[in-house]
C-alpha positions as a printed NumPy array, in Angstrom:
array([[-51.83 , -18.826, -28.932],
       [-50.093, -22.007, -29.357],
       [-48.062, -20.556, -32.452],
       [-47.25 , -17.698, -30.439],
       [-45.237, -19.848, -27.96 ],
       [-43.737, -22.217, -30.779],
       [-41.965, -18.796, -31.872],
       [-40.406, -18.072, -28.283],
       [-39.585, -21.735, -27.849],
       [-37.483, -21.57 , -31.307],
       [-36.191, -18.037, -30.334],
       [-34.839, -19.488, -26.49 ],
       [-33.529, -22.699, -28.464],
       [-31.604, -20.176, -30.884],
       [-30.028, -18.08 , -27.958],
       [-28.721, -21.225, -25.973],
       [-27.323, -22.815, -28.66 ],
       [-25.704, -19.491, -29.227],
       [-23.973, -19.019, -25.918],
       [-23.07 , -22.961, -26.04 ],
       [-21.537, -22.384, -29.285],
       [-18.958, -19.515, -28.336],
       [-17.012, -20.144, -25.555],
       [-15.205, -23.197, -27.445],
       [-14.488, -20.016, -30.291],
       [-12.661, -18.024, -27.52 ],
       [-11.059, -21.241, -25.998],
       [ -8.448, -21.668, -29.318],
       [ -6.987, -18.548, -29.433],
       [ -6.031, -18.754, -25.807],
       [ -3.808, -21.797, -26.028],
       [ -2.163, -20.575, -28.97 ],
       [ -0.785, -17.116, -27.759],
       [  0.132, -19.044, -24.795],
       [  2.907, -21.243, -27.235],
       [  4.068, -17.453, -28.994],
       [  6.385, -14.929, -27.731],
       [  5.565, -13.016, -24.931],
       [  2.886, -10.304, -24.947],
       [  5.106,  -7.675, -22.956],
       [  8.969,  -8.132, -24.319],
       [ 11.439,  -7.837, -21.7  ],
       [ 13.491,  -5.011, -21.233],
       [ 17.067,  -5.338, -22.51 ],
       [ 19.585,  -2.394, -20.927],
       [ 23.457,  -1.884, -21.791],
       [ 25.287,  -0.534, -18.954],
       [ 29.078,  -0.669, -17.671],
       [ 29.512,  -2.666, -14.274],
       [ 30.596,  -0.458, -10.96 ],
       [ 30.952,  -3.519,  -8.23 ],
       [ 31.36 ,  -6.884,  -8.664],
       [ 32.112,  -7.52 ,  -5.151],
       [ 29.099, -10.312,  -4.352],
       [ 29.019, -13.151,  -4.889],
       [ 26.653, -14.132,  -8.326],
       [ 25.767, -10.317,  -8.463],
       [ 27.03 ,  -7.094, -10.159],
       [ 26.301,  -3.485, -10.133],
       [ 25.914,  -1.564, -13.429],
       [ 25.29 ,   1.57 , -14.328],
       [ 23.042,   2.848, -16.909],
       [ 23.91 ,   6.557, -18.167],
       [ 20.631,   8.099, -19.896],
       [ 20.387,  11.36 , -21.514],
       [ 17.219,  13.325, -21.51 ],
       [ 16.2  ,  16.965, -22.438],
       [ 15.475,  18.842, -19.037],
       [ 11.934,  19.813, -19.505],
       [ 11.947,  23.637, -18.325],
       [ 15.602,  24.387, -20.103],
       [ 16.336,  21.755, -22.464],
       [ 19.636,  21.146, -22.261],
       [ 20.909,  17.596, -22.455],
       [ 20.878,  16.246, -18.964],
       [ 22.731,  12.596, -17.81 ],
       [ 20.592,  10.543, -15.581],
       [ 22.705,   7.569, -13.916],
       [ 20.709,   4.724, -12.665],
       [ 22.256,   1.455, -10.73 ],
       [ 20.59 ,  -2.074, -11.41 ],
       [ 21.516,  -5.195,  -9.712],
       [ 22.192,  -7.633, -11.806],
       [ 22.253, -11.723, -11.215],
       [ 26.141, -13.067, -12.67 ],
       [ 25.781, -16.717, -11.96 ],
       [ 28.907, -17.508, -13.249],
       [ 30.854, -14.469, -12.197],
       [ 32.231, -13.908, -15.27 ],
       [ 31.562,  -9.903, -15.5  ],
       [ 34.433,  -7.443, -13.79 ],
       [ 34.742,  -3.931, -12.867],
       [ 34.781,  -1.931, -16.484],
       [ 33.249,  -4.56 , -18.484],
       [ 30.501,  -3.454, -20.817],
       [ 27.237,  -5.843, -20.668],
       [ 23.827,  -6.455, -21.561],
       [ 20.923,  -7.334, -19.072],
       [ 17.502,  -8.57 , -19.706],
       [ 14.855,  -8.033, -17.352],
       [ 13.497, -11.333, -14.965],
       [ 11.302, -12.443, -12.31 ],
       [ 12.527, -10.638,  -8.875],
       [ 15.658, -12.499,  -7.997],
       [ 16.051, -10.83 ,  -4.72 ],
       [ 15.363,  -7.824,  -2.477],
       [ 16.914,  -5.559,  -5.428],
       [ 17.618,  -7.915,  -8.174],
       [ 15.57 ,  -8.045, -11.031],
       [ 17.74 ,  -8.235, -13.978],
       [ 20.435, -11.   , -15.074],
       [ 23.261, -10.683, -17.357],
       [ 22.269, -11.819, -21.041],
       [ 26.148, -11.101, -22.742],
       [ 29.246,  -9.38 , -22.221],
       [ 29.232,  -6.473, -24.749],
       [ 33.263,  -5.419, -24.487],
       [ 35.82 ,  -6.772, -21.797],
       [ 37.33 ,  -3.587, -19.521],
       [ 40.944,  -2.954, -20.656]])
């Protein structure tokens, strides 16, 4: 009997160590994808600005063309984005790129990465 709980002492011994032994295995790859890029990329749109009436803040708009699903002819979808212009360097007709950000405002979620062309 006494050999019979030597063997479940050394199994319970076995398991703890076990469980001790892997959280510090998990812990390491946790700080390092926190210094790498971003799990989710954000999303980076080209559009051609409508409004730059506010202050730090433009309107673009972003033509897309898609297939219509019953027909399938080429359909343009125009979509409007606020985006943040700190420096208010973007006017009506310009061509830019926007990344996507943190919610800036009640509608603005993107801010203005580059100035693609200048309007003519």
């Amino acid at each position: 009997m006494s050999d019979e709980m030597t063997n479940e002492v050394t199994e319970t011994e076995t398991v703890v160590e076990t469980v001790t032994a892997a959280p510090v295995a998990k812990a390491a790859p946790v700080a390092a994808a926190a210094t790498e890029s971003r799990e989710n990329p954000r999303k980076i749109r080209e559009g051609i600005v409508v409004s730059d009436k506010m202050d730090s803040t433009i309107v673009i708009a972003i033509v897309e063309r898609v297939r219509h699903a019953v027909y399938g002819k080429t359909v343009q979808r125009t979509k409007k984005l606020y985006v943040h212009d700190e420096k208010n360097e973007a006017k009506i007709g310009d061509k830019v790129r926007v990344q996507e950000t943190r919610p800036l405002s009640k509608l603005k979620r993107w801010r203005l990465t580059e100035i693609v062309e200048r309007a003519r």
